[in-house]
C-alpha positions in Angstrom: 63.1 -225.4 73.7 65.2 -228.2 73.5 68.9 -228.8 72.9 68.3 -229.8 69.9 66.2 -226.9 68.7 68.2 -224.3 70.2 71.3 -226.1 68.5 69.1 -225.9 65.1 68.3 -222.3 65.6 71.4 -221.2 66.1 72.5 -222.6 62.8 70.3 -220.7 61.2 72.7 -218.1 58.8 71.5 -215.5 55.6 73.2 -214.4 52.4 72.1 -211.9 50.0 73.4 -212.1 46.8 73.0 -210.2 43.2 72.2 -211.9 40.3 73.2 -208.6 38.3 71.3 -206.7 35.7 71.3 -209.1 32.9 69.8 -212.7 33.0 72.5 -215.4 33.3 75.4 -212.6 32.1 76.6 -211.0 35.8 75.7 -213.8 38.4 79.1 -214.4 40.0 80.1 -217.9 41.7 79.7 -217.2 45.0 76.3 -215.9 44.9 75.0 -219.0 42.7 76.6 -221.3 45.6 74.5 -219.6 47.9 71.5 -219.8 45.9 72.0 -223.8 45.2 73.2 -224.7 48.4 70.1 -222.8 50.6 67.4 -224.4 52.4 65.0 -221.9 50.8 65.8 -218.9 48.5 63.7 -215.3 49.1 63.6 -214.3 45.4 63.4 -210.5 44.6 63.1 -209.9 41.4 61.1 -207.5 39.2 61.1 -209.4 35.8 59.2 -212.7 35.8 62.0 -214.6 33.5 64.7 -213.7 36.0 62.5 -215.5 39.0 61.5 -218.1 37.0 65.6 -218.7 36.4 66.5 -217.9 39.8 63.8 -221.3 40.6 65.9 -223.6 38.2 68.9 -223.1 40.5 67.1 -224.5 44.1 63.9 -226.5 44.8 62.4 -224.3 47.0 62.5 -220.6 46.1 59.5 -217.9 47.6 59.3 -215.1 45.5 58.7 -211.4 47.3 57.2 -209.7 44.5 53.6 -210.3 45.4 54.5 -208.3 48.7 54.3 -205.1 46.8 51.1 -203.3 46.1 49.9 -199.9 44.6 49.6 -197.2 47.5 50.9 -199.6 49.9 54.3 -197.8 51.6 57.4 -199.7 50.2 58.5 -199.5 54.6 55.8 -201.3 55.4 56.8 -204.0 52.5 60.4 -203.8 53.0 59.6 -204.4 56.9 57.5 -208.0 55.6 60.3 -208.9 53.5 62.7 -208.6 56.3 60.6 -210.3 58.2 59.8 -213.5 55.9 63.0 -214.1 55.7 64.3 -214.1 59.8 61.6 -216.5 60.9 63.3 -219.3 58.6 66.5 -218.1 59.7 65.3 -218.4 63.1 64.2 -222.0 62.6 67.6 -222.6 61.9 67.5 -222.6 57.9 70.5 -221.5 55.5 68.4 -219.0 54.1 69.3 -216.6 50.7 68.0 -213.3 50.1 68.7 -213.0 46.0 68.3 -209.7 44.9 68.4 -207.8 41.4 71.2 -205.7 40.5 73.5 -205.6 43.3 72.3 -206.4 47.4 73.8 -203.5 48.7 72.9 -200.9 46.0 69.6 -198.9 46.6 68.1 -201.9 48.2 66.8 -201.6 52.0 65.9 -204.8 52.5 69.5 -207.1 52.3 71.0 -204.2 54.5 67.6 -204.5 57.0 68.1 -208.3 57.1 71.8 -208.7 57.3 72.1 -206.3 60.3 69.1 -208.0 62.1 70.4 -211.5 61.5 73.9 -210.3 63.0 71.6 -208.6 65.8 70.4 -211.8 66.9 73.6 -213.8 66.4 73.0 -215.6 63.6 75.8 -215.6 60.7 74.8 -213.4 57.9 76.9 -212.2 54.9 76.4 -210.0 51.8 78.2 -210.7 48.3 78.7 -207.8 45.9 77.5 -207.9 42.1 76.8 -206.1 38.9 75.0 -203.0 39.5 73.1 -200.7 37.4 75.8 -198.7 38.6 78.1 -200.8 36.6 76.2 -201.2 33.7 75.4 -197.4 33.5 79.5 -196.4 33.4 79.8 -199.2 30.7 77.1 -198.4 28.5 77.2 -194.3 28.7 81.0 -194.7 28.0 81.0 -192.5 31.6 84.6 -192.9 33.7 83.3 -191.7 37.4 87.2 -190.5 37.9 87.2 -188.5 35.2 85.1 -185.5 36.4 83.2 -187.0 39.6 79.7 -188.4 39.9 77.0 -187.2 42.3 74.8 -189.7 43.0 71.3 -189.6 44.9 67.9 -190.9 45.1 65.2 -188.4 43.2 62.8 -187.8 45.8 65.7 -187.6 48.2 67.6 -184.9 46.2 64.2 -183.1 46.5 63.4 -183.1 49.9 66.6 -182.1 51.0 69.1 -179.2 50.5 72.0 -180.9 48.6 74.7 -178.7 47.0 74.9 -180.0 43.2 78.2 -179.5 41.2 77.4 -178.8 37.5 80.9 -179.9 36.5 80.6 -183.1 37.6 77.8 -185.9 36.3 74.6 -185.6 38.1 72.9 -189.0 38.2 69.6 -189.5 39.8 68.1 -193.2 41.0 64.1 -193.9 40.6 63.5 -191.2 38.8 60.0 -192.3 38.2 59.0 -191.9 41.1 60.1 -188.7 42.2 58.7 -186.6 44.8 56.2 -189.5 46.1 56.2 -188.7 49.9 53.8 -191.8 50.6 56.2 -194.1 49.4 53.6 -196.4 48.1 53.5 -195.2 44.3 54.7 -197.0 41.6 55.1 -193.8 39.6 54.7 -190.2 39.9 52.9 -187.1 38.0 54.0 -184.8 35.6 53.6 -181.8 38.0 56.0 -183.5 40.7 58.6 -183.7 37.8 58.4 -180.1 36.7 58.9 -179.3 40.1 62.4 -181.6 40.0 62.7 -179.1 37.0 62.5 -176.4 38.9 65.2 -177.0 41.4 67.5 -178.5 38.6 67.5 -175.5 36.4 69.2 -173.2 39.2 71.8 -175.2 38.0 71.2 -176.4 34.4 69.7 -174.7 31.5 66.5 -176.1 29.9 67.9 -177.4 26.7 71.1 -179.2 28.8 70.8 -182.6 27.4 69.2 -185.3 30.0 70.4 -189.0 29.7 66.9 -191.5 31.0 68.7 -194.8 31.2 67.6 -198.3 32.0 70.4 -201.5 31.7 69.6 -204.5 29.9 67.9 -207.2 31.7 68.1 -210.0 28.9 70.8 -211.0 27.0 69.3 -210.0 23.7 68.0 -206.7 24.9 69.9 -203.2 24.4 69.8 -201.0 27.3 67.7 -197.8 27.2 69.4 -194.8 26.3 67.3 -191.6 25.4 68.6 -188.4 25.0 66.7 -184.9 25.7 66.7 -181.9 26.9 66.0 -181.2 30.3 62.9 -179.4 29.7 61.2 -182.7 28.3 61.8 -184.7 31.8 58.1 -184.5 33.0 56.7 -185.9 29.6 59.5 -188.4 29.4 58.3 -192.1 29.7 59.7 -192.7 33.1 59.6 -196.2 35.2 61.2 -197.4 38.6 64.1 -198.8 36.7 65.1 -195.7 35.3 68.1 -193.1 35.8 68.4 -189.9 35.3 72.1 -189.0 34.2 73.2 -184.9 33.2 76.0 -184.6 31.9 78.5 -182.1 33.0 77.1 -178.3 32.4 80.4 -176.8 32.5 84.2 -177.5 32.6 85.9 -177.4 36.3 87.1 -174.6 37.8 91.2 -174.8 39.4 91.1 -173.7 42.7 94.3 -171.8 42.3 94.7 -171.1 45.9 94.9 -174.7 46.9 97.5 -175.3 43.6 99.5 -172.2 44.9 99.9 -173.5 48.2 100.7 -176.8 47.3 103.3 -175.5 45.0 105.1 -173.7 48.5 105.0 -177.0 49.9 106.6 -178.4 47.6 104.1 -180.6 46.0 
């Protein structure tokens, strides 16, 4: 390699940016600089209008939609989009990774390619955004400080022993698919949703009101909100973009010991 190349390569550099949830409503200065000013844009975006708006912004934008496919595991996907986007960095490319929703927020594949790039000594950055996070506390009226939020991926909070508190909100990501051990389904049965039923109702009763939640992507679209008892959850029209939110199923409890103590120190 020459001087010249290695001199290219090693100006070589990534960004991954959120456009937000809503078209043209969340997308933050910094991450549109990124977008206009790259040699090539990696565009990941699950609604066709938001990629086609992402390619008015810079000549040369590759979208990483087609990457996914039914029964395929999303690894082996996120590993290809990790990978698309390195080998222009390694040419030496300003390269941006524009994501959905915010980069860091349930999203492998900006975490993946930011800590690779670093790896291999390139400069590599991530800008926050709007999340569906966001959006959710805004729409559902929901302050997180109020009574505490648990947060976790479905098929996570079932595989794994997690202690839930029923005074607190309970809010559950890709509730779609939950329970798909292949990682390759878009969506998952009934039957692996009554069995998210089953392990939620140690802690919930069967009519405890269930928020499925989905934030607006357009500017003239309402976000979904549909109330309904936890009971209905496996019949409930579920996609990848939605959340599951329960409400608190009880007030908190003081832990009078702590308060007591506390009060001897003078607190």
């Amino acid at each position: 390699m020459s001087t010249l190349d290695n001199a290219r390569s090693a100006s070589g550099s990534l960004a991954c940016v959120g456009v937000g949830m809503t078209l043209g409503a969340h997308l933050g200065p910094r991450a549109r600089s990124h977008i206009e000013e790259a040699d090539v844009v990696f565009s990941a975006m699950s609604d066709p209008i938001v990629e086609l708006w992402v390619q008015g912004m810079n000549p040369d934008v590759r979208s990483l939609q087609p990457l996914y496919r039914e029964g395929k595991p999303r690894r082996e996907t996120y590993r290809e989009m990790v990978d698309a986007m390195m080998i222009e960095v390694r040419r030496g490319l300003r390269v941006c990774g524009a994501f959905y929703g915010h980069p860091g927020v349930f999203a492998q594949v900006p975490h993946a390619a930011v800590a690779q790039a670093r790896a291999e000594g390139f400069q590599a950055s991530m800008e926050a955004a709007v999340s569906a996070e966001d959006c959710l506390y805004a729409d559902l009226g929901i302050d997180p400080g109020a009574v505490g939020c648990q947060h976790f991926e479905a098929s996570q909070f079932m595989f794994y022993l997690r202690r839930v508190d029923p005074s607190a909100y309970l809010i559950l990501w890709q509730i779609g698919v939950a329970g798909d051990l292949t990682t390759g389904r878009l969506s998952t049965a009934a039957a692996m949703k009554e069995l998210l039923v089953d392990l939620l109702k140690a802690d919930y009763p069967l009519t405890h009101e269930v928020i499925a939640y989905e934030a607006a992507t357009l500017p003239i679209s309402v976000p979904r909100v549909e109330r309904f008892p936890l009971s209905g959850l496996p019949t409930a029209a579920l996609t990848a973009a939605t959340t599951l939110v329960i409400p608190p199923a009880g007030p908190m409890r003081r832990n009078e010991r702590i308060i007591e103590q506390l009060r001897l120190m003078g607190g």
